[in-house]
Biotite code that builds the C-alpha atoms (Angstrom):
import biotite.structure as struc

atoms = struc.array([
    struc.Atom([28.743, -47.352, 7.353], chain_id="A", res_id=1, res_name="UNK", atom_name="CA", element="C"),
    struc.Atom([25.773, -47.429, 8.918], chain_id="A", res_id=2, res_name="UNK", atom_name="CA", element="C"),
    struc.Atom([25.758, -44.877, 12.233], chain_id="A", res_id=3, res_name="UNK", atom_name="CA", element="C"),
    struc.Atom([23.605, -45.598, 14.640], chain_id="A", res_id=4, res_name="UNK", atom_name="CA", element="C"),
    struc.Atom([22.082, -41.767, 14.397], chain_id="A", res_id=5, res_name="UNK", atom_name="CA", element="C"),
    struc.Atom([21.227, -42.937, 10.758], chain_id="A", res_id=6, res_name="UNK", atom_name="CA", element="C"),
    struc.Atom([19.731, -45.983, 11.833], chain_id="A", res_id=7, res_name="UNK", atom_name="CA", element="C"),
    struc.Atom([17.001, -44.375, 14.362], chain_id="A", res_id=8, res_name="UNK", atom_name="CA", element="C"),
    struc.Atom([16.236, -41.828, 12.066], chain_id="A", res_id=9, res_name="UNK", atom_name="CA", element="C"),
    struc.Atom([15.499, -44.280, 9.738], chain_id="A", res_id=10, res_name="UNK", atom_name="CA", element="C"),
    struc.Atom([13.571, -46.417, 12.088], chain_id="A", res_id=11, res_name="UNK", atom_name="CA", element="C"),
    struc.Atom([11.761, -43.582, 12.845], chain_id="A", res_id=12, res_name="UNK", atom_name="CA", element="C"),
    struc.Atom([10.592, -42.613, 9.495], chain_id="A", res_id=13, res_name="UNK", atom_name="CA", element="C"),
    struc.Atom([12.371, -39.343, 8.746], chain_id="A", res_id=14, res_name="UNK", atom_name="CA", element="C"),
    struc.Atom([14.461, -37.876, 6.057], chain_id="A", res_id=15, res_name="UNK", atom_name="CA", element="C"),
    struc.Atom([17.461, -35.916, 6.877], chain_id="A", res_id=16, res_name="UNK", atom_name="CA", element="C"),
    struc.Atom([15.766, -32.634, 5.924], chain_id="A", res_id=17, res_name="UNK", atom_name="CA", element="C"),
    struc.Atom([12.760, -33.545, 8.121], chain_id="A", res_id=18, res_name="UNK", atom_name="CA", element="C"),
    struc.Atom([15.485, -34.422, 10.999], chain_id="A", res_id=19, res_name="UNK", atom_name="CA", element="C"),
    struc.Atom([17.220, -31.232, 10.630], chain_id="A", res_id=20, res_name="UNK", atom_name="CA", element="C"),
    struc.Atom([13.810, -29.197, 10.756], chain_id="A", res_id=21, res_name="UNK", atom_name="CA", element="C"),
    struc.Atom([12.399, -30.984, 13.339], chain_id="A", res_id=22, res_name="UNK", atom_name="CA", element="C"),
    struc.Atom([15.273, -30.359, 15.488], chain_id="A", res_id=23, res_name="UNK", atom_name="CA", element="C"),
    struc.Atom([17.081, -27.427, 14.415], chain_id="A", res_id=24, res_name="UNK", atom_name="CA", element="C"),
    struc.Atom([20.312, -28.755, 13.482], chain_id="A", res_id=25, res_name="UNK", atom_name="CA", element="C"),
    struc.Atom([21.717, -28.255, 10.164], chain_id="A", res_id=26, res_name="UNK", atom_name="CA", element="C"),
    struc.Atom([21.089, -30.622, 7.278], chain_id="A", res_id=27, res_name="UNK", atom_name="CA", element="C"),
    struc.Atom([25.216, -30.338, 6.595], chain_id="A", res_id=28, res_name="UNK", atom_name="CA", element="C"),
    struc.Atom([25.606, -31.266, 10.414], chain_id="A", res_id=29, res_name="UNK", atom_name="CA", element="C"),
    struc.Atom([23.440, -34.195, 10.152], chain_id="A", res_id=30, res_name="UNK", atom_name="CA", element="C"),
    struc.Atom([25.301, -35.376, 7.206], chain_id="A", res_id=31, res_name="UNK", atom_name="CA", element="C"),
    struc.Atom([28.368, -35.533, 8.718], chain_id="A", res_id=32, res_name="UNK", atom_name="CA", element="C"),
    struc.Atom([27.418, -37.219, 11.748], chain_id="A", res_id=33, res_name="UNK", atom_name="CA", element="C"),
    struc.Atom([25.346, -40.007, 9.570], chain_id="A", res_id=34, res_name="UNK", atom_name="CA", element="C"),
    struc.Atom([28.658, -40.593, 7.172], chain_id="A", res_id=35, res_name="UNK", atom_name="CA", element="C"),
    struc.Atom([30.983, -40.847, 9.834], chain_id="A", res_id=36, res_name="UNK", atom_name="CA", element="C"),
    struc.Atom([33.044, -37.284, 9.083], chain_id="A", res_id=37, res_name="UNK", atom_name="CA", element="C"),
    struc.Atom([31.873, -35.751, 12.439], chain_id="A", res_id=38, res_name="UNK", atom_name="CA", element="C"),
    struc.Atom([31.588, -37.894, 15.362], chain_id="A", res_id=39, res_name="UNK", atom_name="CA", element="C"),
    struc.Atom([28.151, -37.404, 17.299], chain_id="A", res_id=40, res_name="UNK", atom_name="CA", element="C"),
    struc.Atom([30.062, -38.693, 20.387], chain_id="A", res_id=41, res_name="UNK", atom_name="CA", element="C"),
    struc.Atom([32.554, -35.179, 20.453], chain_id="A", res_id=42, res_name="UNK", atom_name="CA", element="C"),
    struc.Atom([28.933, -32.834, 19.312], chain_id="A", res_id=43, res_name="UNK", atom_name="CA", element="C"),
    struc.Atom([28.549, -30.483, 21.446], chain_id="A", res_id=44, res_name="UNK", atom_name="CA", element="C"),
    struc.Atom([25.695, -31.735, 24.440], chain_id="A", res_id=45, res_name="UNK", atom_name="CA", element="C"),
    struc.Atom([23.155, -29.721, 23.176], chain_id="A", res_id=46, res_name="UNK", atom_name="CA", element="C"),
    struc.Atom([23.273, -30.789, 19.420], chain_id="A", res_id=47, res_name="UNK", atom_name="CA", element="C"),
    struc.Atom([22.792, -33.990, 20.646], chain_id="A", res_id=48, res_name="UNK", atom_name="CA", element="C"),
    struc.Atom([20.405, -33.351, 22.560], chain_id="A", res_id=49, res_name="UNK", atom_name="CA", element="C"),
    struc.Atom([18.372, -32.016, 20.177], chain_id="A", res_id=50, res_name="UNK", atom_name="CA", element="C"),
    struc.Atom([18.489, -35.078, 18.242], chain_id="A", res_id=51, res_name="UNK", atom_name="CA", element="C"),
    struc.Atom([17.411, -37.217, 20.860], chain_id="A", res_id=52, res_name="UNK", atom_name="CA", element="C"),
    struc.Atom([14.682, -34.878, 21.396], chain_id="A", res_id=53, res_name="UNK", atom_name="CA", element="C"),
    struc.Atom([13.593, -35.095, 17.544], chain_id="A", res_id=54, res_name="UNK", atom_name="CA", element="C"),
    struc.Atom([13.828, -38.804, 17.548], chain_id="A", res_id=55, res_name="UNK", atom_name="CA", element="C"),
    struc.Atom([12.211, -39.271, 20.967], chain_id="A", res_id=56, res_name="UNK", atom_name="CA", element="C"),
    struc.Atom([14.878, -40.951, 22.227], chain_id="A", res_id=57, res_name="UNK", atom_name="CA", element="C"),
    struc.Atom([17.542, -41.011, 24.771], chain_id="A", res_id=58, res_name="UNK", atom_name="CA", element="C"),
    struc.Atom([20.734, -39.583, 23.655], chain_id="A", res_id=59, res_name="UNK", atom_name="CA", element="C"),
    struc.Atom([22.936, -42.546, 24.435], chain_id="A", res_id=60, res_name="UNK", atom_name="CA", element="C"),
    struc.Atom([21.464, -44.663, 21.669], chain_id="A", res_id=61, res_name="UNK", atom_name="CA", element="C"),
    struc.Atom([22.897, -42.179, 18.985], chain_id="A", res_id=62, res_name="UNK", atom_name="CA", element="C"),
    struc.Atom([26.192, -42.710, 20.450], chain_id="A", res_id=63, res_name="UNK", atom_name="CA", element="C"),
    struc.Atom([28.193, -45.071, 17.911], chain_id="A", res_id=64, res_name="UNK", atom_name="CA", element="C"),
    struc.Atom([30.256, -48.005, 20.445], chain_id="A", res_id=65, res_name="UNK", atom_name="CA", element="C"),
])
């Protein structure tokens, strides 16, 4: 499965490790949201947050529909 967090990242031409330093969230963290064990929607605001922020993007287009 293919989450949409995984997919920006991607787009945007970052590992997972460079993700996680880049924005301060944990490599394990990221992980989970990207296989589908943790759901980005229920992170807390901030975590997403600084996702979006890392990715330059908004935060609604990590959210998985």
């Amino acid at each position: 499965m293919r989450t949409r967090l995984k997919i920006v990242r991607e787009y945007k031409g970052l590992s997972q490790s460079e993700l996680a330093d880049k924005s301060g969230v944990s490599l394990r963290a990221i992980q989970a949201y990207e296989q589908g064990y943790k759901d980005i929607g229920k992170a807390q605001l901030a975590t997403a947050l600084k996702l979006a922020d890392a990715l330059e993007c908004d935060v609604r287009e990590l959210l998985d529909k």
